[in-house]
C-alpha positions as CSV (number, residue, x, y, z in Angstrom):
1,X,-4.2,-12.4,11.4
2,X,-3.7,-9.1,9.3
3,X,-2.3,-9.7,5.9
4,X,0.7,-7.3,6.9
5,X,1.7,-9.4,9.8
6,X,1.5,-12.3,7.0
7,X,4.1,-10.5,4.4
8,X,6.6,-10.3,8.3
9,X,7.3,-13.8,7.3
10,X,9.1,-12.7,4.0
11,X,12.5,-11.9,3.9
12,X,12.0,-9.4,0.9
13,X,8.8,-7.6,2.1
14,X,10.4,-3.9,2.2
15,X,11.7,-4.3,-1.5
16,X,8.7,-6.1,-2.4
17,X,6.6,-3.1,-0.9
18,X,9.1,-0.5,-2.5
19,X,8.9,-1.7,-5.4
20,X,5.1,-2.1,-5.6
21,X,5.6,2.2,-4.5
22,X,6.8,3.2,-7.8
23,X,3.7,3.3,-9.6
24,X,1.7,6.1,-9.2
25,X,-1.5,4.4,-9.1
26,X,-2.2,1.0,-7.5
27,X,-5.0,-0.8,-8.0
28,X,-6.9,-3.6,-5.9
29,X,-9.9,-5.2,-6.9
30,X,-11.5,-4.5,-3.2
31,X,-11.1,-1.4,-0.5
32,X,-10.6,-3.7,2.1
33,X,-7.2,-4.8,0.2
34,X,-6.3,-1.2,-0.2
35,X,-6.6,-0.8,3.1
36,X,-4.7,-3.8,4.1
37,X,-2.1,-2.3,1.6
38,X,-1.9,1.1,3.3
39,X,-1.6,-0.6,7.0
40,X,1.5,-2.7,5.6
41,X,3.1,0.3,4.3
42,X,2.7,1.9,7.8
43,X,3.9,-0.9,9.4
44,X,7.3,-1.5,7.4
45,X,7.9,1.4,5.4
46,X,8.7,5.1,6.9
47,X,6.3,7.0,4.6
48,X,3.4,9.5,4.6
49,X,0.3,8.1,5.3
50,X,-3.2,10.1,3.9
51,X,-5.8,8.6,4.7
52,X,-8.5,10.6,3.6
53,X,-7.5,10.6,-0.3
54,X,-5.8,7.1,0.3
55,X,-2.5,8.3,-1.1
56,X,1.4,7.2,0.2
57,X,4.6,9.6,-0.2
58,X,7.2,7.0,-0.4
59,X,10.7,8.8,-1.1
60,X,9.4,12.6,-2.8
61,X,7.2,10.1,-5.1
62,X,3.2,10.1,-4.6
63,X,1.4,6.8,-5.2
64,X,-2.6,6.2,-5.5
65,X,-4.5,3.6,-4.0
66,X,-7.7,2.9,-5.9
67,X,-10.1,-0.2,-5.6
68,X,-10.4,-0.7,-9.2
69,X,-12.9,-0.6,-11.4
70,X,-14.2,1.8,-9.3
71,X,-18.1,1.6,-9.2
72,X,-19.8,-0.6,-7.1
């Protein structure tokens, strides 16, 4: 099951979501989370979606999503 139909089960998961979109820059320790991340915005939030440069537009306000450290 994807980890965005996980968070479903969590009465707070826009806010918590939100919330998590007011940093400019978020960081997971593997792409695959960052992806997961992005899929769970598009699933509950109504946002911008680039895939290419892995960057959300959440209310005027641009937010990164980095694996991080990035080097591999």
């Amino acid at each position: 099951m994807a980890k965005s139909r996980i968070l479903g089960i969590c009465p707070w998961r826009r806010e918590i979501v939100q919330g998590m979109l007011g940093s400019t820059i978020l960081g997971f320790h593997t792409r695959f989370h960052c992806k997961n991340f992005i899929e769970t915005v598009d699933r509950y939030l109504e946002a911008r979606i680039e895939h290419e440069h892995s960057t959300i537009c959440f209310q005027e306000q641009d937010t990164l999503v980095r694996k991080l450290p990035d080097f591999d």
